[in-house]
C-alpha positions in Angstrom: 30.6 18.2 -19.6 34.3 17.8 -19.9 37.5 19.8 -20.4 38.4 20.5 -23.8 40.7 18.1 -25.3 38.7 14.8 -24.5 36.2 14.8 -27.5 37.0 11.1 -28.1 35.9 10.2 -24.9 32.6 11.9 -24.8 31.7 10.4 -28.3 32.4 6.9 -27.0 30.4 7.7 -23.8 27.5 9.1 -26.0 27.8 6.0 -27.9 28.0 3.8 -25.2 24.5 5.2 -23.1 22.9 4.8 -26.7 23.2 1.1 -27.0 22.5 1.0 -23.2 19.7 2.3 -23.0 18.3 0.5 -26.1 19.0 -2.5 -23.9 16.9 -0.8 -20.8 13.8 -0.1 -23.6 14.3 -4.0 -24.8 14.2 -4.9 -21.3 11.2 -2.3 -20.5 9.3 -3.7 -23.5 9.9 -7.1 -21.7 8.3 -5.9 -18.3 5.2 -4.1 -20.2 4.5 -6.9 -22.5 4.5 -9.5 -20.0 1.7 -7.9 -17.7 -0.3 -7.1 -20.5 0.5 -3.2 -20.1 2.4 -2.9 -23.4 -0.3 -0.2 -24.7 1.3 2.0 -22.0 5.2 1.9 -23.5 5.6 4.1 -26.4 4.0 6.6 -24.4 6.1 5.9 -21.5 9.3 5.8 -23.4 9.1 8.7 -24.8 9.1 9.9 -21.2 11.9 8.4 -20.2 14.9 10.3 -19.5 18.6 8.9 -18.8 21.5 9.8 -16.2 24.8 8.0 -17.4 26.9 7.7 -14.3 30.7 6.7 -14.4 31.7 5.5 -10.8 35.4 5.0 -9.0 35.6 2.9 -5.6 39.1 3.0 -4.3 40.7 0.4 -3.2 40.7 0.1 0.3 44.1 0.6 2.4 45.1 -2.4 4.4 43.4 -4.2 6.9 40.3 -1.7 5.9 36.9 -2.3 4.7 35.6 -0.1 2.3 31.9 1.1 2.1 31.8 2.0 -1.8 27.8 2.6 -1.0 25.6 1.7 1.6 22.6 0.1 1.4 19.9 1.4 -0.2 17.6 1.1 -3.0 17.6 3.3 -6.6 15.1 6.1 -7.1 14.7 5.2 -11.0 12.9 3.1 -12.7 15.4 0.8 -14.3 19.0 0.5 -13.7 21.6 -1.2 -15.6 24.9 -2.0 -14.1 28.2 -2.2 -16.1 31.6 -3.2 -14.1 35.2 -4.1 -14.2 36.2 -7.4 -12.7 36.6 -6.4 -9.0 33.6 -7.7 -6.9 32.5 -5.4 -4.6 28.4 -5.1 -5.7 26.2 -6.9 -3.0 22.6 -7.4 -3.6 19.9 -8.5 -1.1 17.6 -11.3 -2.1 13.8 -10.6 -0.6 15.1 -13.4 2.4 17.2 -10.9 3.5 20.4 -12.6 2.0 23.2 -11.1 0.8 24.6 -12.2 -2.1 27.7 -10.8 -3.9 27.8 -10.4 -7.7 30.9 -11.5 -9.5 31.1 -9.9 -12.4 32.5 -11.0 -16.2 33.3 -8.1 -18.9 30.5 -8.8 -20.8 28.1 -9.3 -17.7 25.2 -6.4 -16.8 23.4 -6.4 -14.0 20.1 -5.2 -14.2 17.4 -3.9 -11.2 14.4 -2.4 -10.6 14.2 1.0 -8.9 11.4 2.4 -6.7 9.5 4.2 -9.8 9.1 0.0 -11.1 8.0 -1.4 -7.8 5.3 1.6 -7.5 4.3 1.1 -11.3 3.7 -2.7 -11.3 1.9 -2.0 -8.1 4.4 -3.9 -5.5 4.9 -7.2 -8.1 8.3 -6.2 -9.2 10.8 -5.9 -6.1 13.0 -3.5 -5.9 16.3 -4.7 -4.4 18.6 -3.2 -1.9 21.9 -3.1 -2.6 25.5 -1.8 -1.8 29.2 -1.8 -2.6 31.4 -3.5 0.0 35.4 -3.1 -1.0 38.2 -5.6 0.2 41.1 -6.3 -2.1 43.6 -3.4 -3.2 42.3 -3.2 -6.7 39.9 0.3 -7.9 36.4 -0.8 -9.0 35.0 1.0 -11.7 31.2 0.6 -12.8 29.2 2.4 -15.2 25.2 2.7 -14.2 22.7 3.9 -16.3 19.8 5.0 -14.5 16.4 5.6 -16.8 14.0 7.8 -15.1 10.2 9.0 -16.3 9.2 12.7 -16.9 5.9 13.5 -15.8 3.5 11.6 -13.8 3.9 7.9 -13.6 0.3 5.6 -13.3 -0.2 2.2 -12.2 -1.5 0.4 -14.7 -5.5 -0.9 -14.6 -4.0 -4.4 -15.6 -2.0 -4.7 -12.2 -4.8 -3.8 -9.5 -7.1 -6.5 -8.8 -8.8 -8.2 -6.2 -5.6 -10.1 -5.4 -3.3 -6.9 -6.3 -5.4 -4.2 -4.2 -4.0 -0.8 -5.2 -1.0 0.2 -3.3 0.6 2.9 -5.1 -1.6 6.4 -6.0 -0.1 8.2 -9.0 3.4 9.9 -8.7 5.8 12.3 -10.4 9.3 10.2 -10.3 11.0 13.7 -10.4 9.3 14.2 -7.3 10.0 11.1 -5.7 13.8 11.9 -6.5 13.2 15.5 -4.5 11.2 13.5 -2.1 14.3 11.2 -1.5 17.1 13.5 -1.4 15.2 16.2 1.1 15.7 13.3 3.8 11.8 13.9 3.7 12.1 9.9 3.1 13.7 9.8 6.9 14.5 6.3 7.3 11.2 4.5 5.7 11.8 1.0 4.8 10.6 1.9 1.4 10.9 5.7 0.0 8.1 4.5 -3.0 5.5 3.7 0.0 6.5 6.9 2.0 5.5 9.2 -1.0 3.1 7.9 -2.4 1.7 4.7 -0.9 -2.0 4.4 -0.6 
């Protein structure tokens, strides 16, 4: 993973994605228990598997705006956001408002990805978002990104009458391949392309 020499830093990665992504499984548990679907979690945690991703945005030179990212929404199921001082994260509100996120140290920013709208069956929005950079300062941002192995089921509890099914079951793995093929092309929503009903 990295160059002999930084041992130190890997351990304190490691141990930082471990307490992460105990938060993610609180926050998980969270989701589950409060649409009745908490029989579904231990099996579904023990599904999940992690990407730990350590981003740079330069700063931009002047009299530029940066694009750090453009607009899109994550593949995964849950994402947790970690970031240095230096706004830059925008995230849409379901108005269609964009609304920039100042972060604190101790802040984290968490969203649902595609994989959570299709599971809860469209309830839980997943939201766009991107990185817009002004200012000469680098942002840095650590995202952990939990993802499900296997085939991932709406749950019973979450279609209804009111809540017809919109989501058939999918392999998130595939919705990642799905995504990154441009198969997606430019669908409003990559979940609904792949496996809307």
């Amino acid at each position: 993973m990295w160059p002999a020499g930084n041992g130190h830093f890997c351990e304190t990665v490691l141990s930082y994605s471990k307490l992460v992504s105990e938060l993610e499984q609180m926050v998980k548990k969270m989701v589950f228990e409060s649409y009745d679907a908490e029989k579904y979690y231990d099996s579904h945690i023990q599904s999940t598997t992690y990407l730990l991703r350590l981003i740079k945005y330069r700063g931009p030179q002047k009299n530029e705006t940066c694009i750090g990212t453009s607009c899109h929404t994550d593949k995964s199921f849950i994402t947790i956001l970690h970031q240095n001082e230096v706004c830059g994260l925008e995230i849409q509100t379901k108005d269609g408002e964009w609304i920039c996120f100042k972060p604190s140290p101790s802040s984290y920013v968490v969203m649902a990805g595609d994989a959570l709208l299709a599971w809860s069956n469209g309830r839980i929005h997943s939201p766009k978002h991107r990185v817009i950079m002004n200012g000469n300062k680098a942002r840095y941002s650590i995202g952990l990104f939990a993802y499900h192995r296997g085939i991932i089921e709406i749950p019973e509890e979450l279609a209804d009458e009111e809540h017809p099914l919109q989501f058939k079951p999918f392999n998130h793995y595939g919705l990642l391949h799905f995504y990154f093929t441009n198969k997606a092309g430019q669908t409003e929503s990559t979940a609904k392309a792949y496996c809307g009903v």
